[in-house]
PDBQT receptor file of N, H, CA, C and O in Angstrom, charges set to zero:
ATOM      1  N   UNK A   1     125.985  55.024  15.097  1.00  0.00    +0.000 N 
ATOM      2  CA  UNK A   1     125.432  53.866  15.757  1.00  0.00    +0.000 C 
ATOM      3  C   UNK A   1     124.493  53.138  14.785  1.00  0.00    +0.000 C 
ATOM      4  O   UNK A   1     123.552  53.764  14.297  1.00  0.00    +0.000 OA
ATOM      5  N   UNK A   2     124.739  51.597  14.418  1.00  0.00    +0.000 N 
ATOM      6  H   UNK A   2     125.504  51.088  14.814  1.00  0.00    +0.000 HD
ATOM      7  CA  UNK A   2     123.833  50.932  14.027  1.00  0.00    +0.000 C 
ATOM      8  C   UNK A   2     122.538  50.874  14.490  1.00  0.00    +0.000 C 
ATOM      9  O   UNK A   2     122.441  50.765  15.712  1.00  0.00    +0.000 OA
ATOM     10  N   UNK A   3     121.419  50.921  13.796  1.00  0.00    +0.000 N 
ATOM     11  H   UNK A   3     121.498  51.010  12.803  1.00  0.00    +0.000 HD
ATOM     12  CA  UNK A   3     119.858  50.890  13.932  1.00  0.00    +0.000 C 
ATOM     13  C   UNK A   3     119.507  49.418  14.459  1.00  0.00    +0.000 C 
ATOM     14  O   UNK A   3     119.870  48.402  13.867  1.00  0.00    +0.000 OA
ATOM     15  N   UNK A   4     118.888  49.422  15.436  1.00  0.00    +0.000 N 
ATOM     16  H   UNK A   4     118.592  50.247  15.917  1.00  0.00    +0.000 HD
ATOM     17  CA  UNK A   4     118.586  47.650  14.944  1.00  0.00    +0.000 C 
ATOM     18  C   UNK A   4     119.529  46.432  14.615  1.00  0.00    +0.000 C 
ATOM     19  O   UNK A   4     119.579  45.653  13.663  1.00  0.00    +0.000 OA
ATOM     20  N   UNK A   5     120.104  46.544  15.532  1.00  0.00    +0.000 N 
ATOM     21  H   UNK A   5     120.064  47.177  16.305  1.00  0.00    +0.000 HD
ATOM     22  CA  UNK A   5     121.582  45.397  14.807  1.00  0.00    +0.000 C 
ATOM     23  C   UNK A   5     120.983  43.767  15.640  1.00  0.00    +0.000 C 
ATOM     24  O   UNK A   5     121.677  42.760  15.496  1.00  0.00    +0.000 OA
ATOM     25  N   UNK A   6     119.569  43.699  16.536  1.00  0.00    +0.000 N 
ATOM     26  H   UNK A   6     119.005  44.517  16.653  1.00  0.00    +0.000 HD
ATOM     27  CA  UNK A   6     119.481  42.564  15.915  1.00  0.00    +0.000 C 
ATOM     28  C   UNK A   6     118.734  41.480  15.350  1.00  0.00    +0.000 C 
ATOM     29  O   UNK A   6     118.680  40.254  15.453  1.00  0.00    +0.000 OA
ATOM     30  N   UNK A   7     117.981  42.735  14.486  1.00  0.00    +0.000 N 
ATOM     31  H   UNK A   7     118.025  43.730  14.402  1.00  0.00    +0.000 HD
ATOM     32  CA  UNK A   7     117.401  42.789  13.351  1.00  0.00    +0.000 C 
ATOM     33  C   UNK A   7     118.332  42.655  12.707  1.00  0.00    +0.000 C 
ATOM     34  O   UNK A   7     118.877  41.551  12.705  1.00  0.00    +0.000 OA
ATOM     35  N   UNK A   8     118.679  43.360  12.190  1.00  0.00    +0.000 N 
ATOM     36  H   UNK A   8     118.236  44.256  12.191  1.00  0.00    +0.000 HD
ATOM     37  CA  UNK A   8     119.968  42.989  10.784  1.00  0.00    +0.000 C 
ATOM     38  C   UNK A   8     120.939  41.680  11.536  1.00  0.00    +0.000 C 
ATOM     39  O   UNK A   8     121.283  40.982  10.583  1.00  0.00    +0.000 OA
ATOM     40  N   UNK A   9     121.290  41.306  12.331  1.00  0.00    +0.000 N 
ATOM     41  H   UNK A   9     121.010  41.873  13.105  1.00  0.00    +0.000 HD
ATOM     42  CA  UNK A   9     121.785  39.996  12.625  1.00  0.00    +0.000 C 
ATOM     43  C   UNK A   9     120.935  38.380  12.227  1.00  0.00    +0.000 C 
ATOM     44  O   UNK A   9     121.166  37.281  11.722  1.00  0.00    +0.000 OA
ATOM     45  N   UNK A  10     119.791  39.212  12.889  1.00  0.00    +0.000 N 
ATOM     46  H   UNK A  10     119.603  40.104  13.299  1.00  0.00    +0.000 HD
ATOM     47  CA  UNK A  10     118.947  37.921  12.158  1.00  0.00    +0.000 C 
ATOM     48  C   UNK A  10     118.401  37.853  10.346  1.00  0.00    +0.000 C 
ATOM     49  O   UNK A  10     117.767  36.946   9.807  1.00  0.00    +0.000 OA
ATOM     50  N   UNK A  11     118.735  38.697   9.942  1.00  0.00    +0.000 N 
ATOM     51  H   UNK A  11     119.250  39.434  10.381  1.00  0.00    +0.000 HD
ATOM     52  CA  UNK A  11     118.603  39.083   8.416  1.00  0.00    +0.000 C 
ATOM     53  C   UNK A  11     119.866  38.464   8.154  1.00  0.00    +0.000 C 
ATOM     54  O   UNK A  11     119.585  37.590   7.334  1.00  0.00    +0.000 OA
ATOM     55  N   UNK A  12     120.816  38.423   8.328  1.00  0.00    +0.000 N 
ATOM     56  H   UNK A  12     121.044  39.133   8.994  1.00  0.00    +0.000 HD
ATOM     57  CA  UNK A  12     122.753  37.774   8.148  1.00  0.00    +0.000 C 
ATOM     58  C   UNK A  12     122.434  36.732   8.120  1.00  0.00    +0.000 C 
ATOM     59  O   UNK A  12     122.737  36.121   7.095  1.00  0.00    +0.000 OA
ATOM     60  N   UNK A  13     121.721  36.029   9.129  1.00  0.00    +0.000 N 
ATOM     61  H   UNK A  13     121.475  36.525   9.962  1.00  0.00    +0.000 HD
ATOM     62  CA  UNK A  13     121.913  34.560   9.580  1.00  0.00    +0.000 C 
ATOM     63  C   UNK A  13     121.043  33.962   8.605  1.00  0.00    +0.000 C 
ATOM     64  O   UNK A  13     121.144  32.778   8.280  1.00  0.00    +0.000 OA
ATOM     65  N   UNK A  14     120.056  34.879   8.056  1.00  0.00    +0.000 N 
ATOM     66  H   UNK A  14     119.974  35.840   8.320  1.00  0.00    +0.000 HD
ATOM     67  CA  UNK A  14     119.062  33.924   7.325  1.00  0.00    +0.000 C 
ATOM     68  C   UNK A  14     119.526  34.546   5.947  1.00  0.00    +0.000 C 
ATOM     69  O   UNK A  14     118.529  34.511   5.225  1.00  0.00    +0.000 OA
ATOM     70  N   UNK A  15     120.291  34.946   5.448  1.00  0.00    +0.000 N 
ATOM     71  H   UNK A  15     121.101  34.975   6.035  1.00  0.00    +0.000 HD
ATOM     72  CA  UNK A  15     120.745  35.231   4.419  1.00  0.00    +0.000 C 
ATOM     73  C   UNK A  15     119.542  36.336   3.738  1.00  0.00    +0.000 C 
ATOM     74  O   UNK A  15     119.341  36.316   2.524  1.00  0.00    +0.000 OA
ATOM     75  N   UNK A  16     118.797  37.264   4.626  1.00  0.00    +0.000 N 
ATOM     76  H   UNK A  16     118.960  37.281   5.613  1.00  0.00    +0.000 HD
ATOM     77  CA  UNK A  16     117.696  38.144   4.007  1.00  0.00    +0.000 C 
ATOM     78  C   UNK A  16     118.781  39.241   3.713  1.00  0.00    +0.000 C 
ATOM     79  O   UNK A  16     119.830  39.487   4.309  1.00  0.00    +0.000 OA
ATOM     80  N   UNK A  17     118.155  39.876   2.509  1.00  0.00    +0.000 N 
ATOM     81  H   UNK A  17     117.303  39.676   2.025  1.00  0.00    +0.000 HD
ATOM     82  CA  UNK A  17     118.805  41.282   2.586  1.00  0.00    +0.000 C 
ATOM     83  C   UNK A  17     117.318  42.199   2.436  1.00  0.00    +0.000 C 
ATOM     84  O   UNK A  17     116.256  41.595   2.285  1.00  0.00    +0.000 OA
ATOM     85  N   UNK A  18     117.379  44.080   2.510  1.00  0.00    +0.000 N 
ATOM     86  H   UNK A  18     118.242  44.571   2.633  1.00  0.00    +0.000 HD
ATOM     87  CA  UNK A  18     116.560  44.626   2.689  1.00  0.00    +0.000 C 
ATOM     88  C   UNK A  18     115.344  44.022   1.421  1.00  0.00    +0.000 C 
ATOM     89  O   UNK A  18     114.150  43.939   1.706  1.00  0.00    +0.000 OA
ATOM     90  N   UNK A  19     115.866  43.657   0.093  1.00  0.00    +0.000 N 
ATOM     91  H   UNK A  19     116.836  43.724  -0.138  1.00  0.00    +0.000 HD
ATOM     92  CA  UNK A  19     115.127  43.381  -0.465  1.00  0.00    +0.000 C 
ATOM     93  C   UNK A  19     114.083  42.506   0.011  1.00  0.00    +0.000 C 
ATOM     94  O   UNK A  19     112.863  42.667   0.036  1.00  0.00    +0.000 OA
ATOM     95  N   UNK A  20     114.913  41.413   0.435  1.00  0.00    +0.000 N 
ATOM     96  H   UNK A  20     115.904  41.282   0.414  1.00  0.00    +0.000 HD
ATOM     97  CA  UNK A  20     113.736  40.393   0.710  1.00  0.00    +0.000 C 
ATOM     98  C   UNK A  20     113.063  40.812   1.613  1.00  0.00    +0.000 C 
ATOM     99  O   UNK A  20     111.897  40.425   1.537  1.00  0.00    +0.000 OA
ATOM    100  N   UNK A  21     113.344  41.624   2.692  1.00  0.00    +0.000 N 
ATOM    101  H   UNK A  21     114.291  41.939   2.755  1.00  0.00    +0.000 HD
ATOM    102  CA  UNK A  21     112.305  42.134   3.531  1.00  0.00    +0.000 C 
ATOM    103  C   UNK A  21     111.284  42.733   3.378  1.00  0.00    +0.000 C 
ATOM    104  O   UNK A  21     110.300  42.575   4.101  1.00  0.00    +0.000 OA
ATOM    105  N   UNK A  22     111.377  43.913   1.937  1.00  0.00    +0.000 N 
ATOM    106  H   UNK A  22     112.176  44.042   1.350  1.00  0.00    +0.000 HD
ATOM    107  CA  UNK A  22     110.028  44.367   1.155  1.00  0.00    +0.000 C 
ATOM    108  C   UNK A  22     109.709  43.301   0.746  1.00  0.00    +0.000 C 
ATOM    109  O   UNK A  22     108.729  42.895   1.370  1.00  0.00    +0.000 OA
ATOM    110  N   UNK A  23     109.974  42.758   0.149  1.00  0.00    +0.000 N 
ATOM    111  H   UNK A  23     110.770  43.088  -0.359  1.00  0.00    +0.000 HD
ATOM    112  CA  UNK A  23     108.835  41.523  -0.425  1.00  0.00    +0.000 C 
ATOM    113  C   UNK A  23     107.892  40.875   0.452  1.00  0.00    +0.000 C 
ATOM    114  O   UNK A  23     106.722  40.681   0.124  1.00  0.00    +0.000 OA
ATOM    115  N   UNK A  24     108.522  40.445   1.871  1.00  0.00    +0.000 N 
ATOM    116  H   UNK A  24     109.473  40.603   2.137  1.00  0.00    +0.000 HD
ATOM    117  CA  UNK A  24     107.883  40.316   2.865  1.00  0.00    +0.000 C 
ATOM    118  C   UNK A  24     106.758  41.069   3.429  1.00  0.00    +0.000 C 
ATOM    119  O   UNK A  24     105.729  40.704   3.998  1.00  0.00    +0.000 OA
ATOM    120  N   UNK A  25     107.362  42.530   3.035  1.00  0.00    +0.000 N 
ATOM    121  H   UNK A  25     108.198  42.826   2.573  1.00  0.00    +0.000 HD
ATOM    122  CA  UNK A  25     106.315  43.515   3.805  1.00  0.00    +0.000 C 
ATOM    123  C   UNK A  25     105.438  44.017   2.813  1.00  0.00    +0.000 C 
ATOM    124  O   UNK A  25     104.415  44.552   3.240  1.00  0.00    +0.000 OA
ATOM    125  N   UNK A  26     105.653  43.952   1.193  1.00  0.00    +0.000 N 
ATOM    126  H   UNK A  26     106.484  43.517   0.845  1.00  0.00    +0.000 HD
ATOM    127  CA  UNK A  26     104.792  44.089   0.630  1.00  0.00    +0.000 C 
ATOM    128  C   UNK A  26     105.361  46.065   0.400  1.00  0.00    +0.000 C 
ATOM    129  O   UNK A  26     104.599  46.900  -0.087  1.00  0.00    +0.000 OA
ATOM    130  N   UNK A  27     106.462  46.316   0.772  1.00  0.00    +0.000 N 
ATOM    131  H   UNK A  27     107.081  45.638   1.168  1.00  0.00    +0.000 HD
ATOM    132  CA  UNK A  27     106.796  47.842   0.339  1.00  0.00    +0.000 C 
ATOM    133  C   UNK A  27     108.416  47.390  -0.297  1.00  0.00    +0.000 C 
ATOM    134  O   UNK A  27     109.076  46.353  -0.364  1.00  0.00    +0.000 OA
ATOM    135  N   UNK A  28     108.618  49.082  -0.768  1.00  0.00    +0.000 N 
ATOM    136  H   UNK A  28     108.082  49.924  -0.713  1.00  0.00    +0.000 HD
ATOM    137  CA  UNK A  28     109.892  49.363  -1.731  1.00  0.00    +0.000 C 
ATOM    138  C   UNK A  28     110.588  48.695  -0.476  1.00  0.00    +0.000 C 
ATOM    139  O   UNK A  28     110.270  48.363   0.666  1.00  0.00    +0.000 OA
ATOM    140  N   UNK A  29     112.158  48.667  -1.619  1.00  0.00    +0.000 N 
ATOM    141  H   UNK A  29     112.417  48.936  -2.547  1.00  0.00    +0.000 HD
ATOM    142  CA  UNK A  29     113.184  48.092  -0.355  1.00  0.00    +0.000 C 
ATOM    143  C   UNK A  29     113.880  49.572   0.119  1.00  0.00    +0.000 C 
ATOM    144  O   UNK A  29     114.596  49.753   1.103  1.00  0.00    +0.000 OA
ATOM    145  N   UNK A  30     113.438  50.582  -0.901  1.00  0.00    +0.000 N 
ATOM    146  H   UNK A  30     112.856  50.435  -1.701  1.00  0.00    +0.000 HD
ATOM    147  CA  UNK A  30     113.915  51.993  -0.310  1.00  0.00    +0.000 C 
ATOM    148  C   UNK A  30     113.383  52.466   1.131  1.00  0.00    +0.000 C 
ATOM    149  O   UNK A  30     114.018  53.106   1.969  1.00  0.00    +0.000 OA
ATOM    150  N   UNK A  31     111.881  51.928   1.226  1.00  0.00    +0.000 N 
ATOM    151  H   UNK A  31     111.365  51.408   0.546  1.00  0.00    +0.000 HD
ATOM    152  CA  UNK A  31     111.448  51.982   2.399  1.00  0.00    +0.000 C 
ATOM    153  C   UNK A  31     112.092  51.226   3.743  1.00  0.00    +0.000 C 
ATOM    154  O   UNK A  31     112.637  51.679   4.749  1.00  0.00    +0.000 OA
ATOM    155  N   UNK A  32     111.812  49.993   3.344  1.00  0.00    +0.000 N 
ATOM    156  H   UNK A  32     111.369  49.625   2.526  1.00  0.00    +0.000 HD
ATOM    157  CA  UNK A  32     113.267  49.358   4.266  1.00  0.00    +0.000 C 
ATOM    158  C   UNK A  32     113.955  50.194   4.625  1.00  0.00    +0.000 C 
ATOM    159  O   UNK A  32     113.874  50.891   5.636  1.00  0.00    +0.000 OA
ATOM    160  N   UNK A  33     115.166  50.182   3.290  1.00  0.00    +0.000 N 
ATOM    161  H   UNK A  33     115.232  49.616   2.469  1.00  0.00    +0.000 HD
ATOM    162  CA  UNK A  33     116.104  51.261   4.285  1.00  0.00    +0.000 C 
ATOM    163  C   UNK A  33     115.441  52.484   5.055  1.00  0.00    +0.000 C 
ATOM    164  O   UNK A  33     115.491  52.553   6.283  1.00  0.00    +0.000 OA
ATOM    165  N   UNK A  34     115.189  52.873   4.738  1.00  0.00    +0.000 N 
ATOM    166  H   UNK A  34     115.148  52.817   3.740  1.00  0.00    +0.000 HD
ATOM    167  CA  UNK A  34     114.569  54.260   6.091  1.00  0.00    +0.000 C 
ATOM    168  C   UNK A  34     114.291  53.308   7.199  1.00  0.00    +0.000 C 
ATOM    169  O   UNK A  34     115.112  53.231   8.113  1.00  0.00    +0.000 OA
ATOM    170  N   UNK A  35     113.175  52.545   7.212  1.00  0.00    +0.000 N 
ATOM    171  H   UNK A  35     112.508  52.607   6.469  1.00  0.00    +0.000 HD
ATOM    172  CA  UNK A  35     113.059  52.094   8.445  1.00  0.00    +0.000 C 
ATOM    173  C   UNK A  35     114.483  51.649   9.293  1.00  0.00    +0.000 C 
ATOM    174  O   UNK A  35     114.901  52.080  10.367  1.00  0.00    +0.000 OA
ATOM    175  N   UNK A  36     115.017  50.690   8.443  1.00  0.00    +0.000 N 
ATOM    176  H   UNK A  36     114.678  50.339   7.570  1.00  0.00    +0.000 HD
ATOM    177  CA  UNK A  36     116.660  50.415   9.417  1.00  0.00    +0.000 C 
ATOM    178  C   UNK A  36     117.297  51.210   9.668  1.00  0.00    +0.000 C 
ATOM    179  O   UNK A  36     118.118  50.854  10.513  1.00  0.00    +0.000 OA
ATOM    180  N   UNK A  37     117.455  52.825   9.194  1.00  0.00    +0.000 N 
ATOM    181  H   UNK A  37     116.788  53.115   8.507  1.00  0.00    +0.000 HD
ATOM    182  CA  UNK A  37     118.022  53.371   9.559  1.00  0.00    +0.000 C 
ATOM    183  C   UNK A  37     117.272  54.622  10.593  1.00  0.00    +0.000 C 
ATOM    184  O   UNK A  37     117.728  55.740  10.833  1.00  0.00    +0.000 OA
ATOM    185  N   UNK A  38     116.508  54.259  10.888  1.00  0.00    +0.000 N 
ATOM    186  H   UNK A  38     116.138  53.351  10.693  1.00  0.00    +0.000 HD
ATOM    187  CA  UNK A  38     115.504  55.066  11.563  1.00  0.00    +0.000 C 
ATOM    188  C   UNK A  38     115.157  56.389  11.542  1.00  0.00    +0.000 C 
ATOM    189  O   UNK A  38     115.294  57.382  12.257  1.00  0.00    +0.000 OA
ATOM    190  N   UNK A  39     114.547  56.017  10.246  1.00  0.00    +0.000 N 
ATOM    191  H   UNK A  39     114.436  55.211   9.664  1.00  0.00    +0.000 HD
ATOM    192  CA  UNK A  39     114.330  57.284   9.461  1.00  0.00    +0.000 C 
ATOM    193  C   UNK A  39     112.827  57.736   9.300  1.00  0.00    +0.000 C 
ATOM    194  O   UNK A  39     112.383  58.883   9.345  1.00  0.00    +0.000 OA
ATOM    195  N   UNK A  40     112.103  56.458   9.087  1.00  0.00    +0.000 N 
ATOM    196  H   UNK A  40     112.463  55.526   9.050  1.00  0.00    +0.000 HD
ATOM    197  CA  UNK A  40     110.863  56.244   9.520  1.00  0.00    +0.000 C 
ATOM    198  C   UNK A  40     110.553  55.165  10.401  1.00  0.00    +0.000 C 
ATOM    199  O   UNK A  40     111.196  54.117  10.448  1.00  0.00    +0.000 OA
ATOM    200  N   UNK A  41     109.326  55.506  11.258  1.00  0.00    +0.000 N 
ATOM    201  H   UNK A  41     108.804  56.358  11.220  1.00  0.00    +0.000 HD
ATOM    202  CA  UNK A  41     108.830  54.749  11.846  1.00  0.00    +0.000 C 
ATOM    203  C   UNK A  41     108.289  53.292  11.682  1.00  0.00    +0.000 C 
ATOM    204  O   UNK A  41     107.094  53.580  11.610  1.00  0.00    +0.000 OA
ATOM    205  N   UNK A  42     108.323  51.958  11.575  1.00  0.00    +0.000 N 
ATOM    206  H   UNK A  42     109.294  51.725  11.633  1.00  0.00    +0.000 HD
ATOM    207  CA  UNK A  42     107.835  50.893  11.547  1.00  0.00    +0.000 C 
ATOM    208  C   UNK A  42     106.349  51.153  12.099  1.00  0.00    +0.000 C 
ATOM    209  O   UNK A  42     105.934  51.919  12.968  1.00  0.00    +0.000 OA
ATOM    210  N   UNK A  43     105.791  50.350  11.377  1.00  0.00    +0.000 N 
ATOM    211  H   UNK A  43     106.128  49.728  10.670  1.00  0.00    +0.000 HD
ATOM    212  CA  UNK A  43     104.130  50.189  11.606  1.00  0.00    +0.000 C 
ATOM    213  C   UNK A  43     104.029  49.118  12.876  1.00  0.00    +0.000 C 
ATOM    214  O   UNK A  43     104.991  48.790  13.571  1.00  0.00    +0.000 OA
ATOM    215  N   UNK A  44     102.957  48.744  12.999  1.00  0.00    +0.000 N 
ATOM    216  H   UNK A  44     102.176  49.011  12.434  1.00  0.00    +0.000 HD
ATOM    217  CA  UNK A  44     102.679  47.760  14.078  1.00  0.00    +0.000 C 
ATOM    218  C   UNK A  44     102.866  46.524  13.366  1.00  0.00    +0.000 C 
ATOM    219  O   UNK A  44     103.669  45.620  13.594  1.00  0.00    +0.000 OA
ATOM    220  N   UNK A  45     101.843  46.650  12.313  1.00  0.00    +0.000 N 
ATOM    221  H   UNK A  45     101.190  47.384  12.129  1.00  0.00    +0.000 HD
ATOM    222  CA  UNK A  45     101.890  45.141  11.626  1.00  0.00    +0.000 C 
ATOM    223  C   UNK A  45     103.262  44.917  11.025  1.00  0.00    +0.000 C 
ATOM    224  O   UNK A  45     103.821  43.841  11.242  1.00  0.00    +0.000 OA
ATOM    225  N   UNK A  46     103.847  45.841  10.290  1.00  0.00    +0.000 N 
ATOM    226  H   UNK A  46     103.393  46.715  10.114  1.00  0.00    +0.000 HD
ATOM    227  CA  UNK A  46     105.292  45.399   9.819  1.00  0.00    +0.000 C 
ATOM    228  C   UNK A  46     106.074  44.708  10.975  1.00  0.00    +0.000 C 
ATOM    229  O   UNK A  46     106.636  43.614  11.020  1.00  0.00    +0.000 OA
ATOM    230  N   UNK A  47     105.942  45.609  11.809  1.00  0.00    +0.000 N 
ATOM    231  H   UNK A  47     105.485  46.498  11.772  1.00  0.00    +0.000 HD
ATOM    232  CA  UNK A  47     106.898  44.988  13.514  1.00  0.00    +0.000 C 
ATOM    233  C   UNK A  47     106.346  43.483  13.803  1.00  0.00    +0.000 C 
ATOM    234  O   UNK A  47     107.186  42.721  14.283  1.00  0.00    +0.000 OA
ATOM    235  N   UNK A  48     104.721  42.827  13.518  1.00  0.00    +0.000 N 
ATOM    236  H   UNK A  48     104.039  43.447  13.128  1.00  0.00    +0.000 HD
ATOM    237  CA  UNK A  48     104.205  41.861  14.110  1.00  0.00    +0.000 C 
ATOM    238  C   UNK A  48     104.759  40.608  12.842  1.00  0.00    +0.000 C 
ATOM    239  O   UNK A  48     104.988  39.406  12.974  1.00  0.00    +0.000 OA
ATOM    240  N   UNK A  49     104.836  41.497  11.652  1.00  0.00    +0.000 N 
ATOM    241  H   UNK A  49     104.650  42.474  11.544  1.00  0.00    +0.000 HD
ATOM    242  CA  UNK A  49     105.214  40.561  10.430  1.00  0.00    +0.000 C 
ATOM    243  C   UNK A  49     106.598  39.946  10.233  1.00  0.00    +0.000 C 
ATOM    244  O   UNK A  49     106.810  38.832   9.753  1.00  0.00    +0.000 OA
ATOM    245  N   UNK A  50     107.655  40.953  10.733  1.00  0.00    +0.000 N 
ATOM    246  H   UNK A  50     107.482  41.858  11.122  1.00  0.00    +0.000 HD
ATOM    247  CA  UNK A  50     109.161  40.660  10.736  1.00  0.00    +0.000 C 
ATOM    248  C   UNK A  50     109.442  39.699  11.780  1.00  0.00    +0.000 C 
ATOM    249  O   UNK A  50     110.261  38.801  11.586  1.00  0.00    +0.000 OA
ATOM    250  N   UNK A  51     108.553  39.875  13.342  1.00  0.00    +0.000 N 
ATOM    251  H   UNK A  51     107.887  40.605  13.500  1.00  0.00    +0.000 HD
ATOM    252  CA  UNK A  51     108.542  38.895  14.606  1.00  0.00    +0.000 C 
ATOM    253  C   UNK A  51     108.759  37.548  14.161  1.00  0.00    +0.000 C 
ATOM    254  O   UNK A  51     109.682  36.734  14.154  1.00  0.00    +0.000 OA
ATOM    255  N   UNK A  52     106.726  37.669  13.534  1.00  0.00    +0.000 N 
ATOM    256  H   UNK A  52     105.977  38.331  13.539  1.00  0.00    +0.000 HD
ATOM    257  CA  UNK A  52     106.609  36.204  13.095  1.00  0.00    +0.000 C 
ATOM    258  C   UNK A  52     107.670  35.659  12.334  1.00  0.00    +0.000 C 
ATOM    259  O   UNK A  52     108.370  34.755  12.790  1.00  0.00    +0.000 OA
ATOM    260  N   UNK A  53     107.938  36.410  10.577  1.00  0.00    +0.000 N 
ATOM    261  H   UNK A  53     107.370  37.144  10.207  1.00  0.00    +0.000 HD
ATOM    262  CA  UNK A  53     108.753  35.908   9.976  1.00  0.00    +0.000 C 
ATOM    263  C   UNK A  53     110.069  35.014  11.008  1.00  0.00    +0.000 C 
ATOM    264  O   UNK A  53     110.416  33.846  10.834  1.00  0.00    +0.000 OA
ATOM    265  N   UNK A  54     110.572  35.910  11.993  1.00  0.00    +0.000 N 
ATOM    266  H   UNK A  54     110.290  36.859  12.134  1.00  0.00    +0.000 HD
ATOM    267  CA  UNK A  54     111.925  35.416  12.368  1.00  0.00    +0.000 C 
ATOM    268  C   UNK A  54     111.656  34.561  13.499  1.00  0.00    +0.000 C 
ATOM    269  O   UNK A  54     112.494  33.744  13.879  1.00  0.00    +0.000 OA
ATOM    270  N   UNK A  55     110.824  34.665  13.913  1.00  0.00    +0.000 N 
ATOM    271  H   UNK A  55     110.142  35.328  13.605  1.00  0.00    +0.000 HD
ATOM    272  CA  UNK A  55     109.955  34.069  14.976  1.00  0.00    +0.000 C 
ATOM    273  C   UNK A  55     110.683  34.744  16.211  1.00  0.00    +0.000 C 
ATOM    274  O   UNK A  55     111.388  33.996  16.887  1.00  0.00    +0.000 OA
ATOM    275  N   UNK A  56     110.607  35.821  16.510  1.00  0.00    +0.000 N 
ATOM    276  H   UNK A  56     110.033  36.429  15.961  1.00  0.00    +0.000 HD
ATOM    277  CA  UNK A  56     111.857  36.315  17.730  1.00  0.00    +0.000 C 
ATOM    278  C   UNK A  56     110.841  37.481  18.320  1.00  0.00    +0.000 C 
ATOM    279  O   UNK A  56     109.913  37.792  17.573  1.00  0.00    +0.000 OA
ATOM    280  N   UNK A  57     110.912  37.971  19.252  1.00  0.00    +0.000 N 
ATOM    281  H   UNK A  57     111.665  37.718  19.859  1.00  0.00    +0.000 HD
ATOM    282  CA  UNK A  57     109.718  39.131  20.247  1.00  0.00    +0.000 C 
ATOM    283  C   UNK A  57     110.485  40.233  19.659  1.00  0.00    +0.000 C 
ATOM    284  O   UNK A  57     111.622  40.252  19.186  1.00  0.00    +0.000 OA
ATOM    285  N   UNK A  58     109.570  41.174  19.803  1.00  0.00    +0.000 N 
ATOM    286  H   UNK A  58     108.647  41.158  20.187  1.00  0.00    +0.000 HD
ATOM    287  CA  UNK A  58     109.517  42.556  19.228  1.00  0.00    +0.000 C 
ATOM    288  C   UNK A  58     110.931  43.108  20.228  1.00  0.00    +0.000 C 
ATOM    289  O   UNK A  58     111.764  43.911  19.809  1.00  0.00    +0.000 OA
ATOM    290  N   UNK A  59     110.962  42.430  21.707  1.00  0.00    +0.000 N 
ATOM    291  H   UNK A  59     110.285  41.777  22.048  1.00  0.00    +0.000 HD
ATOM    292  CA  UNK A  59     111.885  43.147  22.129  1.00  0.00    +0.000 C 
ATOM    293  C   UNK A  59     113.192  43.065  22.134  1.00  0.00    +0.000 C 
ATOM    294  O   UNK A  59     113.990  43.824  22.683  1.00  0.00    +0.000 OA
ATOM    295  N   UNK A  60     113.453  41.839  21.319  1.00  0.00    +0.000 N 
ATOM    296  H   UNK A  60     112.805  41.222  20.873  1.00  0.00    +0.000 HD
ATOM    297  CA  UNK A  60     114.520  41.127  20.538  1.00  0.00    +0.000 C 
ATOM    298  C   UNK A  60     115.128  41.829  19.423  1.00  0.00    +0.000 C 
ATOM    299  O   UNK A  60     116.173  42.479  19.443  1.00  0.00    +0.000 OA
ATOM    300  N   UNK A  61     114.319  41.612  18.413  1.00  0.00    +0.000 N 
ATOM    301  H   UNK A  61     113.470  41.084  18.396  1.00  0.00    +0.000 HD
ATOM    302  CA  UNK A  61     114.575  42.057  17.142  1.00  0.00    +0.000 C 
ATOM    303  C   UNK A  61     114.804  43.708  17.124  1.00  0.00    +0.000 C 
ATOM    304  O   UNK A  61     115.902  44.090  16.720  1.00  0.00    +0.000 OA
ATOM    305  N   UNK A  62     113.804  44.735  17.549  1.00  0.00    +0.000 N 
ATOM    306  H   UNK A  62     112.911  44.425  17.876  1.00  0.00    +0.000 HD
ATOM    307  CA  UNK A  62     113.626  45.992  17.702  1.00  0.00    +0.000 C 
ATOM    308  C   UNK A  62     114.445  47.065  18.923  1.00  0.00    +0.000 C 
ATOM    309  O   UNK A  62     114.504  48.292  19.001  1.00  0.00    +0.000 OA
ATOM    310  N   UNK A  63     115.081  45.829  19.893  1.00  0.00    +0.000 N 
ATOM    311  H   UNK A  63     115.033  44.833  19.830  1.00  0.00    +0.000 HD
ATOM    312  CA  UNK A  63     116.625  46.478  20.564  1.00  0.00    +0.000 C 
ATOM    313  C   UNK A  63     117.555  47.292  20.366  1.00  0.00    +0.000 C 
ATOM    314  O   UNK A  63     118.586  46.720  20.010  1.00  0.00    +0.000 OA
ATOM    315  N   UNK A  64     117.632  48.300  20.438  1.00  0.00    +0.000 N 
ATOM    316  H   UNK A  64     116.795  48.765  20.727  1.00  0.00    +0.000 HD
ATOM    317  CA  UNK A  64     118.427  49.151  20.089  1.00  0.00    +0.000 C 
ATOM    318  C   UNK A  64     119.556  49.612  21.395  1.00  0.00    +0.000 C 
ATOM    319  O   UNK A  64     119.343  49.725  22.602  1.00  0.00    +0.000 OA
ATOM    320  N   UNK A  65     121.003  49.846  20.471  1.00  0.00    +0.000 N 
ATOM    321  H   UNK A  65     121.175  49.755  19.490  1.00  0.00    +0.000 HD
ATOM    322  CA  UNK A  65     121.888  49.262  21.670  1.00  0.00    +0.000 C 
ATOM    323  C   UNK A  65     121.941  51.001  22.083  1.00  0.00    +0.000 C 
ATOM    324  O   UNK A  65     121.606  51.886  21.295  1.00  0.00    +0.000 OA
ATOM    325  N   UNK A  66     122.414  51.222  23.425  1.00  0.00    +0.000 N 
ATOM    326  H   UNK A  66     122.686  50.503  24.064  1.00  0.00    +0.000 HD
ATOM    327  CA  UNK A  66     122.760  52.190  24.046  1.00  0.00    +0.000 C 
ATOM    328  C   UNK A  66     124.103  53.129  23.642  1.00  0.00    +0.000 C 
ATOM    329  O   UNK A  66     124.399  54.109  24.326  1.00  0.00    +0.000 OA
TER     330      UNK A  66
């Protein structure tokens, strides 16, 4: 099962890949991956930083399908 798919949907649409998302967050993009694959936990502020970036609610982006 995909992690977060729509998170990574809105990363597609805006042409982000994990890289650009560390840059955003200010960590490795190795970290990224763990987080998308839910490997580690997301912080608060990373979660409040990716929102803003995409401008979309935590319960949007951070959905995880059943």
């Amino acid at each position: 099962m995909v992690k977060y798919p729509y998170l990574r949907a809105e990363m597609a649409m805006h042409g982000d890949n994990q890289t650009k998302l560390a840059e955003l967050l200010g960590l490795k993009p190795c970290v990224v991956s763990l987080r998308l694959n839910g490997k580690t936990k997301w912080t608060l502020e990373e979660i409040k930083t990716v929102c803003g970036y995409y401008n979309k609610t935590v319960e949007y982006l951070f959905k995880e399908e059943k």
